[in-house]
C-alpha positions in Angstrom: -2.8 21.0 -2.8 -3.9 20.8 0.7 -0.7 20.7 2.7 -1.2 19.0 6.1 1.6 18.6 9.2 1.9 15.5 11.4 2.1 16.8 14.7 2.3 15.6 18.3 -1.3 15.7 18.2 -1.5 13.0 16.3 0.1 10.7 19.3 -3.1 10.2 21.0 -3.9 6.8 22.4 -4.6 4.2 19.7 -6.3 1.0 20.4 -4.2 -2.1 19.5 -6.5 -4.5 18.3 -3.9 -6.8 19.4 -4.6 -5.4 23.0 -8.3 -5.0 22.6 -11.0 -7.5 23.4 -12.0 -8.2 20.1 -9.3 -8.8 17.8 -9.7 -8.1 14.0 -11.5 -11.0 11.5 -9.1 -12.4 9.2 -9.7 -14.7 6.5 -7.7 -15.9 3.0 -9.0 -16.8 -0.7 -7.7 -17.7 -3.6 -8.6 -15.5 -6.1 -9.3 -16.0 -9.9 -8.4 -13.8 -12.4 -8.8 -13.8 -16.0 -5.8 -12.0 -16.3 -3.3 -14.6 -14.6 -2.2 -17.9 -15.3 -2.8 -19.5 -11.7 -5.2 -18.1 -8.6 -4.3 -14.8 -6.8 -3.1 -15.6 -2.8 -5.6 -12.5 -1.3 -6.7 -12.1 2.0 -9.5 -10.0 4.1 -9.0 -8.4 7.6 -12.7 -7.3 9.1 -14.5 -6.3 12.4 -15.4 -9.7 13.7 -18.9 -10.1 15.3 -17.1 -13.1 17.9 -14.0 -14.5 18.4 -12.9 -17.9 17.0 -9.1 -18.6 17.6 -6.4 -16.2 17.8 -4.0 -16.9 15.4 -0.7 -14.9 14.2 -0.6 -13.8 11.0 2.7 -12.9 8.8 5.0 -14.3 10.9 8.2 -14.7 10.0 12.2 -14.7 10.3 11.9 -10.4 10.0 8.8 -9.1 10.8 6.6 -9.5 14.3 3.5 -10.8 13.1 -0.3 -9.1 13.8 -3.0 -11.5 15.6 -6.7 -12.1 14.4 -9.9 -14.4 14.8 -9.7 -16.5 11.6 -12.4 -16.6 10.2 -15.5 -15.2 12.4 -18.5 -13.6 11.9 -18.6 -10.1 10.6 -19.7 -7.5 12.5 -23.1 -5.6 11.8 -23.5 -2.7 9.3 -22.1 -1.5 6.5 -18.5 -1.4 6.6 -16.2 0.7 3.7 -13.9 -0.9 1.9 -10.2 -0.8 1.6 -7.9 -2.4 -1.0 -4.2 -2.5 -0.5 -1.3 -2.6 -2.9 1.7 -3.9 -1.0 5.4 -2.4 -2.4 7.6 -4.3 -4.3 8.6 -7.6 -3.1 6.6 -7.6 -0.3 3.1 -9.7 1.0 0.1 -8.2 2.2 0.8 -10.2 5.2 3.4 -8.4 6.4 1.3 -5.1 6.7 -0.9 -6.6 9.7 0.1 -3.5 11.7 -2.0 -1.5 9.0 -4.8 -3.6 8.1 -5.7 -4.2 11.6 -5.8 -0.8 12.6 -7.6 0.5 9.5 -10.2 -2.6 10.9 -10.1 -0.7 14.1 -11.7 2.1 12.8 -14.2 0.7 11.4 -13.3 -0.8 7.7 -12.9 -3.9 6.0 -9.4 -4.1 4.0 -9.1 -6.9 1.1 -4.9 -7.5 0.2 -3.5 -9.6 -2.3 0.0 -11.1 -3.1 0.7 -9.9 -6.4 2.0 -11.9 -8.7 5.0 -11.3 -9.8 6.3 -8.5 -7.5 5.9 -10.3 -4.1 7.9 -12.0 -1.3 10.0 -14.5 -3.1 8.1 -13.9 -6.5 9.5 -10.7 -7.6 10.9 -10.4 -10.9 11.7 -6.6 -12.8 9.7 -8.1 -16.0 6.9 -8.7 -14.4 6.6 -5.9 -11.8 7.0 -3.4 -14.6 3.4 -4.8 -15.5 1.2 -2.0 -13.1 -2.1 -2.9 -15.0 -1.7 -6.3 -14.2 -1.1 -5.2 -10.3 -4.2 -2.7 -11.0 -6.5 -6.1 -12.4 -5.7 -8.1 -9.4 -7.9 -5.5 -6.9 -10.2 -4.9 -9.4 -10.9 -8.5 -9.7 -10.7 -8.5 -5.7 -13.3 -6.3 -5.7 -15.2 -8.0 -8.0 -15.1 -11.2 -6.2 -16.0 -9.5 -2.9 -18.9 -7.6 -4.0 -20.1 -10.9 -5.5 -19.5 -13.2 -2.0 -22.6 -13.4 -0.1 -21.1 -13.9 3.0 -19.2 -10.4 2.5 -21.2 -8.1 -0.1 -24.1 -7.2 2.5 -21.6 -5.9 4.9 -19.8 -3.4 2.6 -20.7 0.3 1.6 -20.4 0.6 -2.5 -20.3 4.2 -2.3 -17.3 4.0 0.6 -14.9 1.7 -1.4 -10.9 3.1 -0.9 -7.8 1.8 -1.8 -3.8 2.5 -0.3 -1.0 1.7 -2.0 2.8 1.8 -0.4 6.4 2.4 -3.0 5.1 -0.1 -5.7 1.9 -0.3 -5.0 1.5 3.9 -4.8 2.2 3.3 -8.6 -0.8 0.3 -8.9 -3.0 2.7 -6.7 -3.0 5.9 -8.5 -3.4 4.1 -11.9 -6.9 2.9 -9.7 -7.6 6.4 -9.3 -7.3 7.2 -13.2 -3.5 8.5 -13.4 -1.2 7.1 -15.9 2.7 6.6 -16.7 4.7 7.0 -19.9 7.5 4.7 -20.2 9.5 6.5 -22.5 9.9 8.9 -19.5 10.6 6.8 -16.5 13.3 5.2 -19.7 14.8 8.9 -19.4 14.8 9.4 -15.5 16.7 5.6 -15.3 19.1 7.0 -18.0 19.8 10.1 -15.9 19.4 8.8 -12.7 20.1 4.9 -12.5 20.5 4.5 -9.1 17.1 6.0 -8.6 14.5 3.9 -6.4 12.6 3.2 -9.0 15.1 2.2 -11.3 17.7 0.0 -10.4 15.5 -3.2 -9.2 14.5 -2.8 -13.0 17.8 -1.7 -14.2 19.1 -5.4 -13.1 16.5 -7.1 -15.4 17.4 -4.5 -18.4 14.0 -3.3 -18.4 12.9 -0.9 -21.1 9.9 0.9 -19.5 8.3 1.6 -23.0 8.4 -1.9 -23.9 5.7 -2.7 -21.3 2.0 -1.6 -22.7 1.3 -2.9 -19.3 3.1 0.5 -17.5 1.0 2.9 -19.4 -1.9 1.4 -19.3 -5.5 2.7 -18.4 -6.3 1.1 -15.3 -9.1 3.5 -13.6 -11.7 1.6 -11.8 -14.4 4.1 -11.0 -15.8 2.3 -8.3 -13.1 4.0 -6.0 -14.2 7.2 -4.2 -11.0 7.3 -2.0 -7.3 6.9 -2.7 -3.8 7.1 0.0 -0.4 7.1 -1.9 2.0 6.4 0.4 5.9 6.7 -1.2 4.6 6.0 -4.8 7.5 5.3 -7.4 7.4 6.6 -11.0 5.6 10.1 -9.7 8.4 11.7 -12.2 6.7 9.6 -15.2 3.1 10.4 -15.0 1.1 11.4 -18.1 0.4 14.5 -16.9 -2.6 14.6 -19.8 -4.4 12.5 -16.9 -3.7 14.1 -13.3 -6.6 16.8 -13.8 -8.9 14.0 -14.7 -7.9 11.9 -12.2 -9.5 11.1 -9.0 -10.5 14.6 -6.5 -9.3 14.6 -2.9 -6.3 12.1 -3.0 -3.9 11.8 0.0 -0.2 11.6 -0.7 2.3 10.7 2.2 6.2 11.1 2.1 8.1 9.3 4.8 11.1 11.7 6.2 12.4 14.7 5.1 16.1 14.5 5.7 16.1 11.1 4.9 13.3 11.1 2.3 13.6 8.4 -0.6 14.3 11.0 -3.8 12.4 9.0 -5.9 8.9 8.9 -3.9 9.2 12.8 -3.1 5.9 14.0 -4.2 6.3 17.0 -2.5 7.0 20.5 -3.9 10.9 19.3 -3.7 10.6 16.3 -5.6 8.5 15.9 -8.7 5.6 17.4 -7.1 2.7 15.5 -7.7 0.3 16.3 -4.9 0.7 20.0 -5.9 -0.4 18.1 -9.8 -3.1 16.0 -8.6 -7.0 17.6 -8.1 -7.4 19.2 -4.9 -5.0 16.4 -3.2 -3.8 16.8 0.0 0.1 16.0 1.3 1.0 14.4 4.3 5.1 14.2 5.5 5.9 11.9 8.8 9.6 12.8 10.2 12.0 11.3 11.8 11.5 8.0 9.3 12.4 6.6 6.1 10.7 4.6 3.3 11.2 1.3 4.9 9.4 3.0 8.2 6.6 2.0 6.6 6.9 -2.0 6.6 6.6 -3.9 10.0 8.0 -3.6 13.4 11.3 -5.9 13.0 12.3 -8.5 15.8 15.2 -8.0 18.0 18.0 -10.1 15.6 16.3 -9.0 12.2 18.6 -6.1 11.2 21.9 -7.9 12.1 20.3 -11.3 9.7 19.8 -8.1 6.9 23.4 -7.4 6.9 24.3 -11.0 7.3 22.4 -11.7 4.3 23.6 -8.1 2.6 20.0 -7.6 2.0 18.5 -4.3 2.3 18.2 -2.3 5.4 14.7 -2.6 5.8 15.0 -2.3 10.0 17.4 0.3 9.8 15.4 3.9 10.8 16.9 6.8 11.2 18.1 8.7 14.5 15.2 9.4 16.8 12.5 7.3 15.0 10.4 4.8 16.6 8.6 2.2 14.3 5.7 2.0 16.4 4.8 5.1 16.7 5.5 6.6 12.9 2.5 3.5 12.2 -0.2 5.1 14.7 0.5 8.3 12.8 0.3 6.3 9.2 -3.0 4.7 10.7 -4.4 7.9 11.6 -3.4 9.9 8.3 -4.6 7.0 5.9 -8.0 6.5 8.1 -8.1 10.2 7.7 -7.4 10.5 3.9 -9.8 7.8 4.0 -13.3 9.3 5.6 -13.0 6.4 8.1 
Protein backbone atom coordinates (compact mmCIF):
# COMPACT_ATOMS: atom_id res chain seq x y z
CA UNK A 1 0.00 0.00 0.00
CA UNK A 2 1.13 3.31 -1.04
CA UNK A 3 0.31 5.53 1.96
CA UNK A 4 -0.26 9.22 0.94
CA UNK A 5 -0.94 12.48 3.43
CA UNK A 6 -3.24 15.38 2.58
CA UNK A 7 -1.39 18.29 3.33
CA UNK A 8 -1.70 22.10 3.12
CA UNK A 9 -0.26 21.68 -0.16
CA UNK A 10 -3.03 20.45 -1.43
CA UNK A 11 -4.95 24.04 -0.84
CA UNK A 12 -3.82 25.51 -3.91
CA UNK A 13 -6.21 27.65 -5.97
CA UNK A 14 -8.96 25.55 -7.63
CA UNK A 15 -11.01 26.82 -10.47
CA UNK A 16 -14.73 26.87 -9.65
CA UNK A 17 -16.27 26.07 -12.76
CA UNK A 18 -19.10 27.86 -11.19
CA UNK A 19 -16.74 30.97 -11.32
CA UNK A 20 -15.03 30.17 -14.51
CA UNK A 21 -16.07 31.32 -17.95
CA UNK A 22 -17.12 28.24 -19.27
CA UNK A 23 -19.19 26.31 -16.99
CA UNK A 24 -19.39 22.43 -17.19
CA UNK A 25 -21.92 20.60 -20.00
CA UNK A 26 -24.55 18.81 -18.43
CA UNK A 27 -27.05 16.66 -19.89
CA UNK A 28 -29.72 13.69 -18.54
CA UNK A 29 -30.95 10.21 -20.23
CA UNK A 30 -32.95 7.77 -19.41
CA UNK A 31 -31.25 4.73 -19.50
CA UNK A 32 -32.35 1.13 -20.40
CA UNK A 33 -31.35 -1.78 -18.72
CA UNK A 34 -32.00 -5.28 -19.15
CA UNK A 35 -31.58 -5.77 -15.70
CA UNK A 36 -34.47 -3.33 -14.39
CA UNK A 37 -38.01 -3.11 -14.68
CA UNK A 38 -38.34 0.62 -15.76
CA UNK A 39 -35.39 3.17 -17.35
CA UNK A 40 -32.35 4.22 -15.21
CA UNK A 41 -32.57 8.37 -14.31
CA UNK A 42 -28.52 8.95 -15.43
CA UNK A 43 -26.92 11.95 -16.18
CA UNK A 44 -23.47 13.25 -17.97
CA UNK A 45 -21.39 16.40 -16.81
CA UNK A 46 -18.69 17.32 -19.81
CA UNK A 47 -16.28 20.15 -20.94
CA UNK A 48 -18.67 22.08 -23.11
CA UNK A 49 -17.39 23.52 -26.43
CA UNK A 50 -20.14 26.86 -25.89
CA UNK A 51 -22.39 27.87 -23.53
CA UNK A 52 -26.17 27.36 -23.87
CA UNK A 53 -28.09 28.36 -20.58
CA UNK A 54 -26.96 28.31 -17.24
CA UNK A 55 -29.10 26.26 -15.27
CA UNK A 56 -28.82 24.91 -11.51
CA UNK A 57 -28.65 21.51 -11.09
CA UNK A 58 -29.60 19.40 -7.76
CA UNK A 59 -31.21 22.00 -6.08
CA UNK A 60 -32.98 21.41 -3.30
CA UNK A 61 -34.44 22.03 0.43
CA UNK A 62 -30.58 20.70 1.73
CA UNK A 63 -28.04 20.94 -0.54
CA UNK A 64 -26.75 24.30 -2.69
CA UNK A 65 -26.98 23.19 -6.05
CA UNK A 66 -23.85 23.14 -8.94
CA UNK A 67 -24.54 25.26 -12.31
CA UNK A 68 -23.96 23.95 -15.95
CA UNK A 69 -24.76 24.71 -19.76
CA UNK A 70 -27.42 22.10 -20.45
CA UNK A 71 -26.85 20.55 -23.02
CA UNK A 72 -23.85 22.14 -25.33
CA UNK A 73 -21.48 21.08 -27.48
CA UNK A 74 -18.56 18.99 -26.24
CA UNK A 75 -15.35 20.14 -26.26
CA UNK A 76 -12.60 18.79 -28.65
CA UNK A 77 -10.48 15.69 -27.98
CA UNK A 78 -10.57 12.75 -26.27
CA UNK A 79 -11.82 13.11 -22.93
CA UNK A 80 -11.49 9.97 -19.97
CA UNK A 81 -14.26 8.81 -18.55
CA UNK A 82 -15.62 8.69 -15.14
CA UNK A 83 -18.50 6.73 -13.65
CA UNK A 84 -19.93 7.51 -10.31
CA UNK A 85 -21.65 5.47 -7.65
CA UNK A 86 -23.56 7.76 -5.42
CA UNK A 87 -23.90 6.31 -1.40
CA UNK A 88 -26.86 5.11 -0.18
CA UNK A 89 -29.92 7.09 -0.46
CA UNK A 90 -28.56 9.72 -2.24
CA UNK A 91 -28.80 11.16 -6.25
CA UNK A 92 -25.98 11.73 -8.48
CA UNK A 93 -27.35 15.16 -8.47
CA UNK A 94 -26.44 16.11 -5.38
CA UNK A 95 -22.55 15.46 -6.05
CA UNK A 96 -22.33 18.60 -8.58
CA UNK A 97 -19.47 19.91 -6.39
CA UNK A 98 -17.55 16.66 -7.64
CA UNK A 99 -18.60 16.02 -11.12
CA UNK A 100 -17.99 19.52 -12.09
CA UNK A 101 -14.67 19.77 -10.81
CA UNK A 102 -13.59 16.29 -12.02
CA UNK A 103 -15.00 18.11 -15.62
CA UNK A 104 -12.58 20.84 -14.70
CA UNK A 105 -9.82 18.88 -15.12
CA UNK A 106 -10.42 17.58 -17.98
CA UNK A 107 -13.04 14.39 -17.82
CA UNK A 108 -16.37 13.54 -18.69
CA UNK A 109 -18.27 11.89 -15.60
CA UNK A 110 -21.65 9.73 -16.45
CA UNK A 111 -23.97 9.28 -12.87
CA UNK A 112 -26.93 7.42 -12.43
CA UNK A 113 -29.82 7.30 -9.78
CA UNK A 114 -29.81 3.86 -8.78
CA UNK A 115 -32.65 2.12 -8.34
CA UNK A 116 -33.53 1.18 -5.34
CA UNK A 117 -30.92 2.89 -3.08
CA UNK A 118 -31.59 6.55 -4.08
CA UNK A 119 -33.19 9.79 -2.78
CA UNK A 120 -36.65 8.78 -1.80
CA UNK A 121 -36.20 5.18 -3.41
CA UNK A 122 -34.12 3.49 -0.91
CA UNK A 123 -35.20 0.32 0.39
CA UNK A 124 -32.54 -2.29 2.57
CA UNK A 125 -33.87 -5.22 0.06
CA UNK A 126 -33.04 -3.71 -2.71
CA UNK A 127 -29.76 -1.88 -1.80
CA UNK A 128 -28.38 -5.12 -0.60
CA UNK A 129 -28.42 -5.94 -4.42
CA UNK A 130 -24.55 -4.38 -5.40
CA UNK A 131 -24.54 -6.27 -8.84
CA UNK A 132 -27.55 -4.69 -9.68
CA UNK A 133 -25.84 -1.20 -8.63
CA UNK A 134 -22.64 -2.59 -10.61
CA UNK A 135 -25.07 -3.41 -14.05
CA UNK A 136 -26.51 0.04 -13.95
CA UNK A 137 -22.78 1.72 -14.97
CA UNK A 138 -21.93 -0.97 -16.91
CA UNK A 139 -24.97 -0.58 -18.94
CA UNK A 140 -24.13 3.33 -18.67
CA UNK A 141 -21.08 2.66 -20.26
CA UNK A 142 -22.51 0.66 -22.72
CA UNK A 143 -24.95 3.16 -23.79
CA UNK A 144 -22.33 5.90 -23.90
CA UNK A 145 -19.79 4.22 -25.91
CA UNK A 146 -22.61 3.44 -28.28
CA UNK A 147 -24.03 7.41 -28.57
CA UNK A 148 -22.59 9.06 -31.47
CA UNK A 149 -22.87 12.25 -30.12
CA UNK A 150 -20.57 11.13 -27.08
CA UNK A 151 -18.35 7.96 -28.10
CA UNK A 152 -15.88 10.09 -30.36
CA UNK A 153 -15.09 12.26 -27.52
CA UNK A 154 -14.08 9.63 -24.93
CA UNK A 155 -10.67 7.74 -24.35
CA UNK A 156 -11.45 3.64 -24.10
CA UNK A 157 -8.28 3.08 -22.64
CA UNK A 158 -8.92 6.10 -19.87
CA UNK A 159 -12.35 4.85 -18.55
CA UNK A 160 -12.48 5.38 -14.28
CA UNK A 161 -14.99 4.99 -11.92
CA UNK A 162 -15.59 6.63 -7.95
CA UNK A 163 -17.72 5.34 -5.76
CA UNK A 164 -18.69 7.09 -2.12
CA UNK A 165 -20.16 4.76 1.29
CA UNK A 166 -22.50 2.60 -0.90
CA UNK A 167 -21.39 3.08 -3.86
CA UNK A 168 -17.40 2.31 -2.68
CA UNK A 169 -19.08 -1.25 -2.34
CA UNK A 170 -20.74 -1.00 -6.26
CA UNK A 171 -17.19 0.40 -7.32
CA UNK A 172 -14.80 -2.11 -6.06
CA UNK A 173 -17.03 -5.00 -7.27
CA UNK A 174 -16.31 -2.85 -10.87
CA UNK A 175 -12.84 -3.35 -10.16
CA UNK A 176 -13.09 -7.23 -9.65
CA UNK A 177 -13.50 -7.46 -5.63
CA UNK A 178 -16.17 -9.46 -4.14
CA UNK A 179 -18.25 -9.81 -0.77
CA UNK A 180 -19.44 -12.87 1.18
CA UNK A 181 -22.65 -12.41 2.86
CA UNK A 182 -22.31 -14.91 5.41
CA UNK A 183 -19.58 -12.54 6.72
CA UNK A 184 -21.07 -9.07 6.67
CA UNK A 185 -24.27 -11.59 8.45
CA UNK A 186 -21.44 -12.02 11.29
CA UNK A 187 -20.09 -8.41 11.57
CA UNK A 188 -24.14 -7.21 11.87
CA UNK A 189 -24.43 -9.92 14.51
CA UNK A 190 -21.43 -8.52 16.43
CA UNK A 191 -21.67 -5.14 15.64
CA UNK A 192 -25.36 -4.05 14.75
CA UNK A 193 -25.02 -0.61 15.06
CA UNK A 194 -22.29 -0.69 12.53
CA UNK A 195 -22.64 1.70 9.32
CA UNK A 196 -23.20 -0.83 7.24
CA UNK A 197 -25.55 -2.59 9.13
CA UNK A 198 -28.37 -1.05 10.65
CA UNK A 199 -30.06 0.63 7.45
CA UNK A 200 -30.26 -3.19 6.59
CA UNK A 201 -30.80 -4.38 10.07
CA UNK A 202 -34.33 -2.31 9.84
CA UNK A 203 -35.38 -4.36 6.75
CA UNK A 204 -34.20 -7.80 8.53
CA UNK A 205 -31.82 -8.33 5.88
CA UNK A 206 -29.95 -11.60 5.72
CA UNK A 207 -26.79 -10.61 3.65
CA UNK A 208 -26.35 -14.40 2.37
CA UNK A 209 -29.75 -14.43 1.09
CA UNK A 210 -28.86 -11.88 -1.65
CA UNK A 211 -26.74 -13.81 -4.69
CA UNK A 212 -26.85 -10.27 -5.68
CA UNK A 213 -24.10 -9.14 -2.76
CA UNK A 214 -21.56 -11.65 -3.82
CA UNK A 215 -21.80 -11.50 -7.00
CA UNK A 216 -19.09 -11.09 -9.88
CA UNK A 217 -19.49 -7.79 -11.14
CA UNK A 218 -15.83 -6.92 -12.76
CA UNK A 219 -16.14 -4.89 -15.86
CA UNK A 220 -12.70 -4.98 -17.34
CA UNK A 221 -13.09 -2.02 -19.26
CA UNK A 222 -12.00 0.03 -16.12
CA UNK A 223 -8.30 0.97 -15.83
CA UNK A 224 -8.98 3.27 -12.78
CA UNK A 225 -10.85 3.00 -9.56
CA UNK A 226 -11.37 5.82 -6.20
CA UNK A 227 -13.11 4.22 -3.11
CA UNK A 228 -14.10 6.79 -1.16
CA UNK A 229 -15.67 5.50 2.54
CA UNK A 230 -16.69 2.08 0.99
CA UNK A 231 -19.00 -0.13 3.40
CA UNK A 232 -18.65 -3.89 3.78
CA UNK A 233 -14.59 -3.63 3.45
CA UNK A 234 -14.80 -6.19 6.59
CA UNK A 235 -16.77 -8.73 4.18
CA UNK A 236 -14.66 -9.01 1.07
CA UNK A 237 -13.77 -12.33 -0.38
CA UNK A 238 -10.42 -12.00 0.21
CA UNK A 239 -9.84 -15.00 -2.58
CA UNK A 240 -10.35 -11.84 -5.00
CA UNK A 241 -8.31 -8.68 -3.71
CA UNK A 242 -4.92 -10.01 -5.35
CA UNK A 243 -6.81 -10.38 -8.53
CA UNK A 244 -8.48 -7.41 -8.40
CA UNK A 245 -7.80 -4.27 -10.15
CA UNK A 246 -3.71 -2.66 -9.67
CA UNK A 247 -3.30 0.90 -8.45
CA UNK A 248 -6.64 1.55 -6.64
CA UNK A 249 -7.16 4.78 -4.46
CA UNK A 250 -8.84 4.39 -1.16
CA UNK A 251 -9.90 7.62 0.83
CA UNK A 252 -11.08 7.66 4.62
CA UNK A 253 -12.71 10.89 5.69
CA UNK A 254 -11.43 11.92 9.46
CA UNK A 255 -9.43 10.27 11.78
CA UNK A 256 -10.88 11.08 15.14
CA UNK A 257 -14.17 11.17 13.80
CA UNK A 258 -13.72 8.41 11.14
CA UNK A 259 -16.96 6.20 10.28
CA UNK A 260 -15.64 2.62 11.96
CA UNK A 261 -17.20 0.89 9.38
CA UNK A 262 -15.51 2.57 6.14
CA UNK A 263 -11.95 2.51 7.92
CA UNK A 264 -9.87 0.85 5.34
CA UNK A 265 -6.94 1.84 6.86
CA UNK A 266 -4.38 -0.21 8.90
CA UNK A 267 -6.94 0.50 12.01
CA UNK A 268 -9.88 -0.63 10.51
CA UNK A 269 -10.26 -3.71 8.30
CA UNK A 270 -7.38 -2.75 6.26
CA UNK A 271 -8.18 -3.10 2.84
CA UNK A 272 -5.91 -0.70 1.05
CA UNK A 273 -2.94 -2.51 2.76
CA UNK A 274 -5.16 -5.98 0.97
CA UNK A 275 -5.69 -4.49 -2.28
CA UNK A 276 -2.70 -4.72 -5.32
CA UNK A 277 -0.42 -2.00 -4.97
CA UNK A 278 -3.38 0.47 -3.81
CA UNK A 279 -2.73 3.65 -2.43
CA UNK A 280 -4.54 5.37 0.83
CA UNK A 281 -5.56 8.71 1.10
CA UNK A 282 -7.04 10.21 4.86
CA UNK A 283 -8.67 14.01 4.81
CA UNK A 284 -8.87 15.41 8.62
CA UNK A 285 -10.77 17.47 10.20
CA UNK A 286 -14.09 15.74 8.43
CA UNK A 287 -16.50 13.08 8.65
CA UNK A 288 -18.25 10.67 6.31
CA UNK A 289 -21.02 13.02 5.50
CA UNK A 290 -18.05 15.70 4.63
CA UNK A 291 -18.25 14.11 1.55
CA UNK A 292 -21.92 15.08 0.28
CA UNK A 293 -22.73 18.85 -0.62
CA UNK A 294 -22.13 22.15 0.85
CA UNK A 295 -25.60 22.55 2.96
CA UNK A 296 -27.65 25.94 2.97
CA UNK A 297 -27.77 28.15 5.91
CA UNK A 298 -31.19 26.56 7.68
CA UNK A 299 -30.47 22.82 6.43
CA UNK A 300 -28.91 21.41 9.65
CA UNK A 301 -31.62 22.89 12.02
CA UNK A 302 -34.58 21.27 9.20
CA UNK A 303 -32.27 17.74 9.86
CA UNK A 304 -32.94 17.86 13.47
CA UNK A 305 -36.43 19.10 12.92
CA UNK A 306 -37.02 16.22 10.84
CA UNK A 307 -34.70 13.84 13.27
CA UNK A 308 -33.02 12.92 10.10
CA UNK A 309 -29.44 12.32 10.02
CA UNK A 310 -26.77 14.82 10.64
CA UNK A 311 -25.61 15.06 7.27
CA UNK A 312 -24.44 19.10 7.77
CA UNK A 313 -23.14 18.46 10.97
CA UNK A 314 -18.91 18.43 10.55
CA UNK A 315 -16.81 18.30 13.02
CA UNK A 316 -14.71 21.19 14.90
CA UNK A 317 -12.47 22.99 12.57
CA UNK A 318 -13.77 21.57 9.25
CA UNK A 319 -14.77 23.49 6.38
CA UNK A 320 -17.05 21.71 3.68
CA UNK A 321 -15.54 23.59 0.97
CA UNK A 322 -12.37 23.10 1.29
CA UNK A 323 -12.18 19.14 2.46
CA UNK A 324 -14.01 18.98 -1.50
CA UNK A 325 -10.97 20.76 -3.28
CA UNK A 326 -8.82 18.34 -1.49
CA UNK A 327 -11.41 15.25 -2.56
CA UNK A 328 -11.22 16.86 -6.20
CA UNK A 329 -7.64 16.84 -6.25
CA UNK A 330 -6.99 13.28 -4.56
CA UNK A 331 -9.73 11.49 -6.85
CA UNK A 332 -8.33 13.52 -10.16
CA UNK A 333 -5.12 12.24 -8.81
CA UNK A 334 -6.03 8.56 -8.16
CA UNK A 335 -7.51 9.11 -11.41
CA UNK A 336 -4.45 10.11 -14.05
CA UNK A 337 -6.60 13.14 -14.81
Amino acid sequence: MKRLALLAMLLLPYADPVAADMLPGYDRFDLTADHRARPIAASIWYPAANPTYRASVGDGPIFDPTFAFIGPAIAEGQHPLVLLSHGSGGNADSLGWLTSGLVANGAIVLAVNHPGSTSGDSSPRRSVDLEARANDLTAALDMILADPAFAPFLDPERIGVVGFSLGGATALGLAGVRFDGATQDINCSTYPEAADCTFFGLGDVRFAHYPGFEADARDPRISRAVIVDPGFGGATDPTTLQGALVGMTLINLGDADRLGAADVGPDGNDLANRLPDASYVEIAPANHFTFLGTCKPRAAELLEEEQDDPICTDPDGTDRATVHVQLIDAISFGLDL
